[in-house]
N, C-alpha and C positions, 0 to 999 in steps of 0.2 A: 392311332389312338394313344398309344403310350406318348408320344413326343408330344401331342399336345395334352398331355395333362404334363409331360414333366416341362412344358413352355411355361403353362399355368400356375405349375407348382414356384418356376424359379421368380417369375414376375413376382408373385406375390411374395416370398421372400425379398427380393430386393425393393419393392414398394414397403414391405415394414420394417427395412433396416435402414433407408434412404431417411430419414426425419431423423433418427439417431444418430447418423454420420453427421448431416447439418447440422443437429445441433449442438454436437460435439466441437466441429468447425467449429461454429460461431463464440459458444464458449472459450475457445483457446484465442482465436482473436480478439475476443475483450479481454482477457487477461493478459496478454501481450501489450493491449493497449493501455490497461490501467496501471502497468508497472513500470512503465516507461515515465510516466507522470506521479505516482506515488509510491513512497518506499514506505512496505507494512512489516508490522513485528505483531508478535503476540504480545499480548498484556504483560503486564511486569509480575512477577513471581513476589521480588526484593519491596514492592509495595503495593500490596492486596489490597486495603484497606483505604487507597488513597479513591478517589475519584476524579475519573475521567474529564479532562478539560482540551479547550480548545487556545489555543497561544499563536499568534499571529504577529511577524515580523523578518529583519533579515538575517540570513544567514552569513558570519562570518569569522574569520580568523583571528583567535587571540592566542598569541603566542603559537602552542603548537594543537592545540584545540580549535574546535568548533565551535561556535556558541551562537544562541537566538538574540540579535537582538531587537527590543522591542520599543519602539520609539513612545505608542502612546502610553505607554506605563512608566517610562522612563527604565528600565531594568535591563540586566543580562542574562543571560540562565547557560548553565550547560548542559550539553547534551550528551546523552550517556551511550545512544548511536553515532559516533562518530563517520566511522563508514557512512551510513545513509547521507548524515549530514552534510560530508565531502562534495555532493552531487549537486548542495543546491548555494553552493557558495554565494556571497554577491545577488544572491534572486530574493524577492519576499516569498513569503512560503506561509504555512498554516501548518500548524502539530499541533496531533492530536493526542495527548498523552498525558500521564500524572505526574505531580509535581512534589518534589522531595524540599517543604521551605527550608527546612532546617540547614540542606549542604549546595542548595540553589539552583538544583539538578532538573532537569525534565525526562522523565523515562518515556522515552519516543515511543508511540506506535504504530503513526504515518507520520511522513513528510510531506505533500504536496504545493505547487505553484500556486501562491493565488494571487 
């Protein structure tokens, strides 16, 4: 009698911890996944106030900088993540972040391929 209630007892524990494990699992393999393809920051502190845009072009080398640039606007911008930016050298990309007109700056908050 004891062994099968403590059979019953463990089943049922591992049956209501088995869907938190997966989906534990699964979470961390999307987020392995999503970070391979998007570099994320937190919002900008240095400008609250601005709003959130989307900026699409390529990424590349001037000088000793990174910068976007953007064919159909005709423009350059820099970027103030430079690390992130390292990664997507030479590829088009889409950033998602606020734009400082006055010093030409884009305060990154993803990077991704598009």
């Amino acid at each position: 009698m004891k062994i099968c209630v403590l059979t019953t007892l463990t089943l049922a524990a591992l049956f209501a911890i088995t869907p938190a494990l997966a989906s534990s699992n699964h979470e961390v393999l999307a987020s392995a996944n999503r970070s391979a393809a998007v570099t994320q920051r937190q919002p900008n502190d240095r400008n609250p106030n601005s709003k959130v845009e989307i900026f699409t072009g390529k990424i590349a080398k001037a000088g000793a900088a990174f910068v976007l640039q953007d064919a159909a606007m005709n423009a350059t911008f820099r970027l103030d993540d430079q690390t992130a930016a390292s990664k997507f050298v030479g590829k088009n990309v889409r950033i998602m972040g606020t734009l400082d007109a006055s010093n030409n700056i884009i305060y990154v908050q993803t990077i991704e391929v598009s």
